[in-house]
N, C-alpha and C positions, 0 to 999 in steps of 0.2 A: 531608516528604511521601514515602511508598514510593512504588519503582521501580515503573513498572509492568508487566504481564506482559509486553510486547515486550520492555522493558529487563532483566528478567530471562531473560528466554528467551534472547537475543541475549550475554548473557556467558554463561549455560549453554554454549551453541554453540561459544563463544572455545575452553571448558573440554574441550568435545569436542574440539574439533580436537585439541589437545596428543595423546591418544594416535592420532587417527588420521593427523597427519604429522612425527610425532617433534619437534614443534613445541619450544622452549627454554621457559624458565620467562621470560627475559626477553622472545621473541617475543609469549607468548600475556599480556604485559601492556602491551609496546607495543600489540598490538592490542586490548584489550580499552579504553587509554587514549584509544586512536584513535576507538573508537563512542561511547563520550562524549562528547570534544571534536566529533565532527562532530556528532553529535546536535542537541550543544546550540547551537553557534556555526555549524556548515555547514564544507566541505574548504576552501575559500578562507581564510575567518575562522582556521581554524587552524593555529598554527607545529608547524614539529617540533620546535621548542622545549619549547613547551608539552607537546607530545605524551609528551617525552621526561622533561617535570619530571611529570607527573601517574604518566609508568609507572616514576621513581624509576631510569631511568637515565641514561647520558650520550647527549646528541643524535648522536653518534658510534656509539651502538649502531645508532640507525634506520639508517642509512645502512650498517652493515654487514651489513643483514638486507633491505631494499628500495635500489631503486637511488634511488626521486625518492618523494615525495609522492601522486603518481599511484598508483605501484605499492602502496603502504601502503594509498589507497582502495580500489582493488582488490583486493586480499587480503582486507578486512575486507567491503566490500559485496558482489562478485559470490558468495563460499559461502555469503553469507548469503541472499540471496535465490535461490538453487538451493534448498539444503537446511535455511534456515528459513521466511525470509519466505511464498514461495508457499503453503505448506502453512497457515501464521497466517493470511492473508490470505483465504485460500479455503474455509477448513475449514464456516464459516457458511452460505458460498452454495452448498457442498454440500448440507447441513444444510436450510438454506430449501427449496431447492428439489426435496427430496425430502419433506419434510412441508406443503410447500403443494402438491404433486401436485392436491388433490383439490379444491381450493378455485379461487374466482375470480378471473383475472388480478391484478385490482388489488389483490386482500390479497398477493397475492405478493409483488408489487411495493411495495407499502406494508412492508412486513416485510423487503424485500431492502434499501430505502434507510435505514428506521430502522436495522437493523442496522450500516449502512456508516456512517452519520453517526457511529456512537456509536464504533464502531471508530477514527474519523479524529479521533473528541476524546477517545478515551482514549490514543490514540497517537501525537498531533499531529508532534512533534519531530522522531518518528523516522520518520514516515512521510514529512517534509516534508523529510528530508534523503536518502532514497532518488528522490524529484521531482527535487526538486534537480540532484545529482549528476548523475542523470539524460539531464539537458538538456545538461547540457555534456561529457559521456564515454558515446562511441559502445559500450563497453564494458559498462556497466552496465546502458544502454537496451537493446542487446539481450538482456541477461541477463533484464532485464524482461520483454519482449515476449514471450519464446519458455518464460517461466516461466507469472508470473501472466495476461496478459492472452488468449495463446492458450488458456488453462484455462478462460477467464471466456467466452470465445465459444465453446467449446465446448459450455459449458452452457448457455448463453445459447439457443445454436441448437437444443438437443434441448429447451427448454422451449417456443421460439416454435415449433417445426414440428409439438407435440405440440398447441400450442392452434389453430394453421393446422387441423389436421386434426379437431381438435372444432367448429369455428366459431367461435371464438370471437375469431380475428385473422382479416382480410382477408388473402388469398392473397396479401399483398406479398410482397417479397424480405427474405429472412432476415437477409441481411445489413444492409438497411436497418433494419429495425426494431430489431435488436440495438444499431445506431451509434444510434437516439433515445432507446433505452434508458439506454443510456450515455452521453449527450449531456446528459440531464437528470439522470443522477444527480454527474454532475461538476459541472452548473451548481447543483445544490444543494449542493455543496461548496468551488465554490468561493466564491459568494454570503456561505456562513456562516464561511467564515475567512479569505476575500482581500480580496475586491474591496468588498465594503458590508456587513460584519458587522453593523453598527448598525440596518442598514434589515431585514436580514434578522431581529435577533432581534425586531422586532415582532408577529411571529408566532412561538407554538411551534412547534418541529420536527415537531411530529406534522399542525399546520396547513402549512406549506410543504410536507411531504410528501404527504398528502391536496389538497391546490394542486396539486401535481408532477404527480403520478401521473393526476387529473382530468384536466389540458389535454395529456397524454402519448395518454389512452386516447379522449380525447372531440371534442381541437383545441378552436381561441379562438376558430372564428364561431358567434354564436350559434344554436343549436338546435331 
Protein backbone atom coordinates (compact mmCIF):
# COMPACT_ATOMS: atom_id res chain seq x y z
CA UNK A 1 0.00 0.00 0.00
CA UNK A 2 1.36 3.79 -0.72
CA UNK A 3 2.37 6.07 1.88
CA UNK A 4 0.04 8.35 2.53
CA UNK A 5 -0.07 12.17 2.05
CA UNK A 6 0.67 12.78 5.91
CA UNK A 7 3.36 10.05 5.57
CA UNK A 8 4.83 11.65 2.66
CA UNK A 9 4.49 15.00 3.58
CA UNK A 10 6.01 14.39 7.04
CA UNK A 11 9.58 12.92 5.42
CA UNK A 12 9.41 15.83 2.97
CA UNK A 13 9.58 18.06 6.12
CA UNK A 14 12.55 15.55 7.68
CA UNK A 15 14.25 16.61 4.06
CA UNK A 16 13.65 20.16 4.71
CA UNK A 17 14.93 20.56 7.67
CA UNK A 18 18.64 19.18 6.68
CA UNK A 19 19.13 22.65 4.86
CA UNK A 20 17.40 24.58 7.16
CA UNK A 21 19.67 23.36 10.52
CA UNK A 22 22.75 21.94 8.93
CA UNK A 23 21.10 18.77 10.03
CA UNK A 24 23.72 15.48 9.22
CA UNK A 25 22.77 12.88 6.78
CA UNK A 26 22.82 10.58 9.62
CA UNK A 27 20.42 12.95 11.72
CA UNK A 28 17.87 13.59 9.21
CA UNK A 29 17.61 9.38 8.95
CA UNK A 30 17.61 8.76 12.59
CA UNK A 31 14.63 11.05 12.41
CA UNK A 32 12.97 10.22 9.69
CA UNK A 33 13.32 6.18 11.13
CA UNK A 34 12.01 7.67 14.31
CA UNK A 35 8.30 8.91 12.55
CA UNK A 36 7.91 5.56 11.27
CA UNK A 37 8.65 3.48 14.18
CA UNK A 38 6.35 5.96 16.26
CA UNK A 39 3.88 5.87 13.78
CA UNK A 40 3.51 2.63 13.62
CA UNK A 41 4.12 1.16 17.10
CA UNK A 42 3.76 4.54 19.40
CA UNK A 43 7.24 6.43 21.51
CA UNK A 44 6.95 3.60 24.26
CA UNK A 45 6.73 0.60 21.86
CA UNK A 46 9.77 1.83 20.23
CA UNK A 47 13.73 0.98 21.11
CA UNK A 48 16.40 2.99 20.05
CA UNK A 49 17.51 -0.05 18.98
CA UNK A 50 15.28 -0.46 16.46
CA UNK A 51 15.39 3.27 15.77
CA UNK A 52 18.96 2.85 15.02
CA UNK A 53 18.61 -0.64 12.94
CA UNK A 54 15.88 0.94 10.57
CA UNK A 55 18.18 4.43 10.08
CA UNK A 56 21.28 1.80 9.25
CA UNK A 57 23.25 3.21 11.99
CA UNK A 58 24.80 2.30 15.44
CA UNK A 59 22.49 2.93 18.56
CA UNK A 60 25.51 4.95 19.76
CA UNK A 61 24.83 7.60 17.01
CA UNK A 62 21.21 8.49 18.64
CA UNK A 63 22.70 9.16 21.76
CA UNK A 64 25.37 11.39 20.28
CA UNK A 65 22.86 13.45 18.70
CA UNK A 66 19.78 13.45 21.45
CA UNK A 67 20.42 13.05 24.93
CA UNK A 68 17.23 10.34 25.86
CA UNK A 69 14.45 9.09 23.78
CA UNK A 70 12.31 11.92 24.87
CA UNK A 71 14.51 14.35 23.22
CA UNK A 72 14.47 12.38 19.79
CA UNK A 73 10.27 12.60 20.11
CA UNK A 74 10.75 16.00 20.48
CA UNK A 75 12.76 16.93 17.60
CA UNK A 76 10.61 14.83 15.41
CA UNK A 77 7.01 15.76 16.75
CA UNK A 78 7.02 19.48 18.15
CA UNK A 79 8.61 20.95 14.21
CA UNK A 80 6.43 18.98 12.94
CA UNK A 81 3.29 20.04 14.22
CA UNK A 82 4.45 23.99 14.17
CA UNK A 83 5.41 23.83 10.61
CA UNK A 84 3.55 20.83 9.16
CA UNK A 85 0.94 19.37 10.92
CA UNK A 86 -1.25 22.51 11.84
CA UNK A 87 -1.29 23.92 8.37
CA UNK A 88 -2.47 19.69 7.15
CA UNK A 89 -4.89 19.73 9.63
CA UNK A 90 -6.52 23.02 8.95
CA UNK A 91 -6.04 23.82 5.55
CA UNK A 92 -9.90 22.05 4.93
CA UNK A 93 -11.64 23.93 7.76
CA UNK A 94 -10.44 26.87 6.24
CA UNK A 95 -11.55 25.80 2.90
CA UNK A 96 -15.27 24.65 4.51
CA UNK A 97 -15.72 27.36 6.14
CA UNK A 98 -15.27 29.99 3.63
CA UNK A 99 -17.36 28.03 0.91
CA UNK A 100 -20.22 27.18 3.27
CA UNK A 101 -20.40 31.04 4.14
CA UNK A 102 -23.50 31.15 2.39
CA UNK A 103 -25.23 28.03 3.15
CA UNK A 104 -27.20 26.65 6.35
CA UNK A 105 -25.65 25.68 9.54
CA UNK A 106 -26.00 22.08 9.27
CA UNK A 107 -24.49 21.65 5.76
CA UNK A 108 -21.58 23.28 7.28
CA UNK A 109 -21.45 21.20 9.88
CA UNK A 110 -22.21 18.09 7.85
CA UNK A 111 -19.22 18.85 5.46
CA UNK A 112 -16.86 19.97 8.39
CA UNK A 113 -17.26 16.35 10.28
CA UNK A 114 -17.27 14.27 6.80
CA UNK A 115 -14.34 16.04 5.98
CA UNK A 116 -12.54 15.15 9.53
CA UNK A 117 -13.75 11.61 9.57
CA UNK A 118 -12.20 10.93 6.34
CA UNK A 119 -8.96 12.88 7.27
CA UNK A 120 -8.67 10.57 10.79
CA UNK A 121 -9.06 7.29 8.49
CA UNK A 122 -6.90 8.40 5.76
CA UNK A 123 -4.35 9.28 8.43
CA UNK A 124 -5.25 7.06 11.44
CA UNK A 125 -1.47 6.19 12.62
CA UNK A 126 -0.16 9.14 12.47
CA UNK A 127 -2.63 11.11 13.68
CA UNK A 128 -3.01 8.58 16.69
CA UNK A 129 0.39 8.91 17.59
CA UNK A 130 0.56 12.77 17.71
CA UNK A 131 -2.92 11.89 20.73
CA UNK A 132 -0.91 9.78 21.96
CA UNK A 133 2.37 11.44 22.69
CA UNK A 134 0.35 13.97 23.59
CA UNK A 135 -1.23 12.75 26.83
CA UNK A 136 1.86 11.98 28.18
CA UNK A 137 4.52 15.05 27.19
CA UNK A 138 3.55 18.38 28.38
CA UNK A 139 5.67 19.47 25.52
CA UNK A 140 4.05 18.36 22.60
CA UNK A 141 0.43 19.19 24.12
CA UNK A 142 1.31 22.43 24.34
CA UNK A 143 2.76 22.49 20.95
CA UNK A 144 -0.76 21.25 20.10
CA UNK A 145 -2.79 23.62 21.79
CA UNK A 146 -1.28 26.79 20.84
CA UNK A 147 -0.82 25.42 17.01
CA UNK A 148 -3.94 23.59 15.91
CA UNK A 149 -6.58 23.88 18.31
CA UNK A 150 -6.42 27.76 19.14
CA UNK A 151 -6.69 28.03 15.12
CA UNK A 152 -9.79 25.81 15.17
CA UNK A 153 -11.54 28.18 17.89
CA UNK A 154 -10.69 30.78 16.24
CA UNK A 155 -12.56 29.86 13.38
CA UNK A 156 -14.90 28.29 15.19
CA UNK A 157 -15.75 31.66 16.85
CA UNK A 158 -15.98 33.89 13.75
CA UNK A 159 -18.36 31.26 12.22
CA UNK A 160 -20.72 30.90 15.35
CA UNK A 161 -20.94 34.98 16.01
CA UNK A 162 -21.48 35.28 12.24
CA UNK A 163 -24.63 32.84 12.51
CA UNK A 164 -25.56 34.61 16.36
CA UNK A 165 -25.86 37.68 14.31
CA UNK A 166 -28.03 36.20 11.47
CA UNK A 167 -30.44 34.36 13.67
CA UNK A 168 -29.72 31.56 13.14
CA UNK A 169 -27.79 30.44 16.68
CA UNK A 170 -29.29 31.45 19.95
CA UNK A 171 -27.45 34.34 21.66
CA UNK A 172 -25.46 31.57 23.67
CA UNK A 173 -21.99 31.93 24.60
CA UNK A 174 -19.41 31.27 21.98
CA UNK A 175 -17.43 29.54 23.73
CA UNK A 176 -20.17 27.11 24.77
CA UNK A 177 -21.30 26.18 21.59
CA UNK A 178 -17.82 25.95 20.01
CA UNK A 179 -16.96 23.12 23.03
CA UNK A 180 -20.64 20.98 21.61
CA UNK A 181 -19.32 21.47 18.42
CA UNK A 182 -16.25 19.86 19.17
CA UNK A 183 -17.66 17.69 21.81
CA UNK A 184 -19.70 15.90 19.07
CA UNK A 185 -17.26 15.82 16.41
CA UNK A 186 -14.68 13.87 18.78
CA UNK A 187 -17.62 11.59 20.00
CA UNK A 188 -17.98 10.77 16.40
CA UNK A 189 -14.42 9.83 16.39
CA UNK A 190 -14.03 8.42 18.75
CA UNK A 191 -17.16 5.90 18.54
CA UNK A 192 -15.88 4.99 15.05
CA UNK A 193 -12.16 4.05 15.93
CA UNK A 194 -12.13 3.47 19.86
CA UNK A 195 -14.52 2.72 21.85
CA UNK A 196 -17.50 0.60 19.73
CA UNK A 197 -16.30 0.59 16.04
CA UNK A 198 -18.62 -2.29 15.34
CA UNK A 199 -21.87 -0.67 16.75
CA UNK A 200 -20.81 2.42 15.17
CA UNK A 201 -20.32 0.95 11.54
CA UNK A 202 -24.02 0.01 11.62
CA UNK A 203 -24.72 3.02 10.15
CA UNK A 204 -22.88 4.88 7.33
CA UNK A 205 -20.74 7.79 8.08
CA UNK A 206 -22.86 10.04 6.25
CA UNK A 207 -26.02 8.51 8.68
CA UNK A 208 -24.07 9.12 12.07
CA UNK A 209 -23.21 12.47 10.74
CA UNK A 210 -26.71 13.63 9.74
CA UNK A 211 -27.50 11.76 13.43
CA UNK A 212 -24.74 14.04 14.82
CA UNK A 213 -25.36 17.10 13.46
CA UNK A 214 -29.58 16.75 14.07
CA UNK A 215 -29.39 16.12 17.92
CA UNK A 216 -26.34 18.89 18.01
CA UNK A 217 -28.67 21.54 16.22
CA UNK A 218 -32.26 20.37 17.36
CA UNK A 219 -31.45 18.37 21.16
CA UNK A 220 -33.11 14.65 22.07
CA UNK A 221 -36.50 15.78 23.73
CA UNK A 222 -38.96 15.50 21.54
CA UNK A 223 -40.35 18.16 19.36
Amino acid sequence: MSRSLFEESLMQFVEELKDESEMTEKQRRILQASLKLFAAKGFHASSTAEIAKEAGVAEGTIFRHYKSKKDLLLAVVAPVLVKFAAPFILKDVRVIFQEQAKKPLAEVLTELYRNRLELIGANEKHVRILLQEAFFHEEIREAMLSTVFQEVKRLAAKLIEERKEAGELRPLPTEAVFRMVLSSLVGLILFKHVTEPEEYAKRSDEEQIALTVDMLLYGIANR
